[in-house]
N, C-alpha and C positions, 0 to 999 in steps of 0.2 A: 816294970816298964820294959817294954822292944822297942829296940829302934834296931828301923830297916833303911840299908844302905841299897843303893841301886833304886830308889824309890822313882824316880822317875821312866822305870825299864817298863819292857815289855810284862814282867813278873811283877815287878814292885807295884807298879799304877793298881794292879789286881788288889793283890795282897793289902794295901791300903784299904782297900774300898772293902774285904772283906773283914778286916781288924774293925773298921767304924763300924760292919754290920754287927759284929759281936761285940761291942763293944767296950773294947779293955783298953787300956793305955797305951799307947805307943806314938815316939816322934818318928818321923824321916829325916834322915841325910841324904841332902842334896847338894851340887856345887852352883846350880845356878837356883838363887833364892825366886826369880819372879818363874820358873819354871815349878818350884816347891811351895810358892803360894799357891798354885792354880790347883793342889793336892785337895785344899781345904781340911790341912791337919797342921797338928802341930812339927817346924821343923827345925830343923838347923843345918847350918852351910858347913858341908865340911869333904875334906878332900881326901881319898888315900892317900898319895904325894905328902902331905901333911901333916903327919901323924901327931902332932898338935889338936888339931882342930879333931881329929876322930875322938882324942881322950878326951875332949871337953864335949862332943858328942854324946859318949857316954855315960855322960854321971847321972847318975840313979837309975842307969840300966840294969836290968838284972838279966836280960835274952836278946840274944841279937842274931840278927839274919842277913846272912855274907853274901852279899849277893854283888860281881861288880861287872869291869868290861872283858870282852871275849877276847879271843887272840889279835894282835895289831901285827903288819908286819914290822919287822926289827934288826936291827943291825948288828946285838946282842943275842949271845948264846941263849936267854934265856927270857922270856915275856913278862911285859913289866907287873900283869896280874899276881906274879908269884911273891915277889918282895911288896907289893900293897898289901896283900890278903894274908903276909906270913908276919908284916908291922900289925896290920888291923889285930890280928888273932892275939899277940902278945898285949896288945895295949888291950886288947879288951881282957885277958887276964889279970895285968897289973890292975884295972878298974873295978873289980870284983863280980865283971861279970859270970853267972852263974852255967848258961847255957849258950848252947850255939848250931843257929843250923842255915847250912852253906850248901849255896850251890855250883856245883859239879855239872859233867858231864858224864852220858853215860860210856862206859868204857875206858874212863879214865887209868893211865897206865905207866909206867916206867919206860921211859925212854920215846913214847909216843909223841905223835907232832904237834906243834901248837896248844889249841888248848888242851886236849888229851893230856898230852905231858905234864904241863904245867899246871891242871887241876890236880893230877897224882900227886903233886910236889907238896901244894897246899893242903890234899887231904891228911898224908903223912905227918906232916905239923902240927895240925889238927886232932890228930889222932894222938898223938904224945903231950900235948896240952894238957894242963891239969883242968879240965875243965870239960862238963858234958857236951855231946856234940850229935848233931844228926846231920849225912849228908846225901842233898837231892842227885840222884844222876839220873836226869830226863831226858827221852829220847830227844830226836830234832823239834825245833817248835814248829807251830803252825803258822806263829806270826812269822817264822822266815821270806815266809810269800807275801808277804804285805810291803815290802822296799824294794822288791824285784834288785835290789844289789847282786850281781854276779850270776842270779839265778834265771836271768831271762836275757834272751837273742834281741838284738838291736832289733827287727822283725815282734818283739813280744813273745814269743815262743818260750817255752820251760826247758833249761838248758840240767842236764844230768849225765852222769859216767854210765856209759853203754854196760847193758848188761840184765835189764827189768829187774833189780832187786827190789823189794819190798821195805817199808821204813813206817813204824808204826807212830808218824807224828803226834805230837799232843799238844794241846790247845795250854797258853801260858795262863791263864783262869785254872786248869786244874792243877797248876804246879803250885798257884799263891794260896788253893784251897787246902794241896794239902800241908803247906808251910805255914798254915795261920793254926792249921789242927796241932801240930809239932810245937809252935810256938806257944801254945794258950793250953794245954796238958797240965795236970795237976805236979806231976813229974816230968824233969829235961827231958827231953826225947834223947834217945841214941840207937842208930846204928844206920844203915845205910839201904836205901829207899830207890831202886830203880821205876821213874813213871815213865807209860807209856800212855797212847791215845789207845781205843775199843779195837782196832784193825792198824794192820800193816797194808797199805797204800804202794803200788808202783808208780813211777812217774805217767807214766801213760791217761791211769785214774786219777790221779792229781789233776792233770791238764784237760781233764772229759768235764770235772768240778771245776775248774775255774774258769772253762770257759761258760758254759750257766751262769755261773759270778759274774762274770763282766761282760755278758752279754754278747759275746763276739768269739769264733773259735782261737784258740789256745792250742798250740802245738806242741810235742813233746821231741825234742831235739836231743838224744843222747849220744854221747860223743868220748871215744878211749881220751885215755887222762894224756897224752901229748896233746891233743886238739883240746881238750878241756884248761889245759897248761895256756895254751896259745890266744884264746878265747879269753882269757883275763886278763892276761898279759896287755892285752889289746885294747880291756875295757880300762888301764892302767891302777893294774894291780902289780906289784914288784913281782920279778923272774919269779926267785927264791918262794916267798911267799906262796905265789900261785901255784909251783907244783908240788908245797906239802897240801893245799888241799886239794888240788888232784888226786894225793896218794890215800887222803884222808876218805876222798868220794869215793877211791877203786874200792876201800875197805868196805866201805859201803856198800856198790855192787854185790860184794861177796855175802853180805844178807847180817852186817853185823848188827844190824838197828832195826831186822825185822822182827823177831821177836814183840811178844805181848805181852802186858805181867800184870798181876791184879791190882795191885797197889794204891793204885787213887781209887775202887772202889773199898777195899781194906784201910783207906785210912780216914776218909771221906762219907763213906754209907753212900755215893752216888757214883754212878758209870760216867768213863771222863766223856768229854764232850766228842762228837763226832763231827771231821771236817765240813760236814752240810751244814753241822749247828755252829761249828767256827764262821763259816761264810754267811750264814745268814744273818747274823751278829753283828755283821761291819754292815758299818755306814758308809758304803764303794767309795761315793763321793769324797770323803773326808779321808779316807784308810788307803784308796789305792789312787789319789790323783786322778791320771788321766787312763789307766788302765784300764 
């Protein structure tokens, strides 16, 4: 039996719907049940926060799939994903679960900001668990652009750290393809799995594709990480907050997320999706509002 946490994500929605196509057993955890009926699987309500309700989540799991929420800003040295996901990992230990395969970032690191750091934290845990483990570290997603949160100019425009770096986005469908392959293995999967999409994308080419997507030109606005700092700040995002991912974006300019890897077709036997076949995918109406 799997049960997958984060089931109602960008990742988890997928991965559901490819578990029911192979069809093996597994429940979701979810905290809002009328949001975990709309799954059409089997689920249960359960909370990080609650380390209760995950261990009663887990009985008769034997594989589970760590999937939770990303950085929040914080008034605390350290993100509350760290202490959820380092409870979850023990309790699914004490529960006899067998395997485990968690999602990460890629470049996850010591001392890095936000989630960077705080996936390092978890993965180290994880790693010393007695327990088999495999973990995802995916480049940016593709559904980033589907909430225009932070990432687009009051104008609509596609807001980025000055610099034309390249970012080989990947579409959250390849990431739950190849977490269902990891999960449903004759053997635990282990070791550590960077995916990427087929190509490394500039913002410039990004905004050429979405504007074809939504019918109307798309601009690309890239801006050094003080203006990018000011810019969030604005759309009320905390000081603090806003210029560790300015610092996180400058890394980016510097091409840390351009690289490509084979991976989702090595784990998969398919080439991941390409941002055209992302876009063509959505339902504009229902996926981008009024965009």
């Amino acid at each position: 039996m799997i049960l997958i946490t984060g089931a109602t994500g960008s990742i988890g929605t997928r991965l559901v719907r490819r578990l029911r196509e192979l069809d093996v057993p597994f429940r979701a955890m979810v905290r809002d049940e009328a949001k975990g009926r709309a799954l059409g699987c089997d689920v249960v309500v359960g909370d990080f926060d609650d380390p209760d309700s995950v261990a009663a989540a887990l009985a008769g799991v034997d594989r589970l799939f760590l999937n939770g929420a990303g950085a929040v800003p914080t008034s605390g040295p350290r993100q509350p994903m760290v202490g959820q996901q380092l409870a979850a990992i023990d309790t699914a230990v004490a529960a006899g679960v067998q395997a485990i395969v968690k999602v990460s970032v890629w470049g996850a690191r010591q001392g890095a900001k936000l989630a960077a750091g705080a996936h390092w934290e978890i993965e180290r845990h994880l790693a010393a668990a007695p327990v088999a483990s495999a973990v995802l570290q995916p480049s940016g997603f593709m559904q980033n652009f589907l909430t225009g949160a932070g990432a687009f100019s009051e104008n609509g425009d596609l807001l980025g750290i000055a610099g034309g770096a390249r970012v080989s986005y990947i579409d959250c469908f390849d990431i739950a393809a190849c977490a269902a392959v990891l999960l449903t293995g004759a053997e635990p999967a282990r070791g550590t799995f960077v995916l990427t999409g087929p190509e490394a994308l500039t913002q410039a080419e990004i905004a050429a594709r979405l504007s074809a997507a939504f019918g109307r030109p798309v601009g690309s606005l890239e801006l050094p990480p003080r203006e990018m700092t000011a810019r969030l700040v604005a759309q009320g995002v905390p000081a603090s907050f806003a210029a560790d991912v300015a610092e996180l974006w400058d890394e980016i300019a510097d091409g840390s997320l351009a690289a490509v890897t084979p991976t989702v077709r090595e784990l998969t036997g398919a080439d991941p999706r390409t941002f055209e076949r992302f876009l063509a995918d959505l339902d504009l109406g229902a996926d981008l509002g009024v965009r």
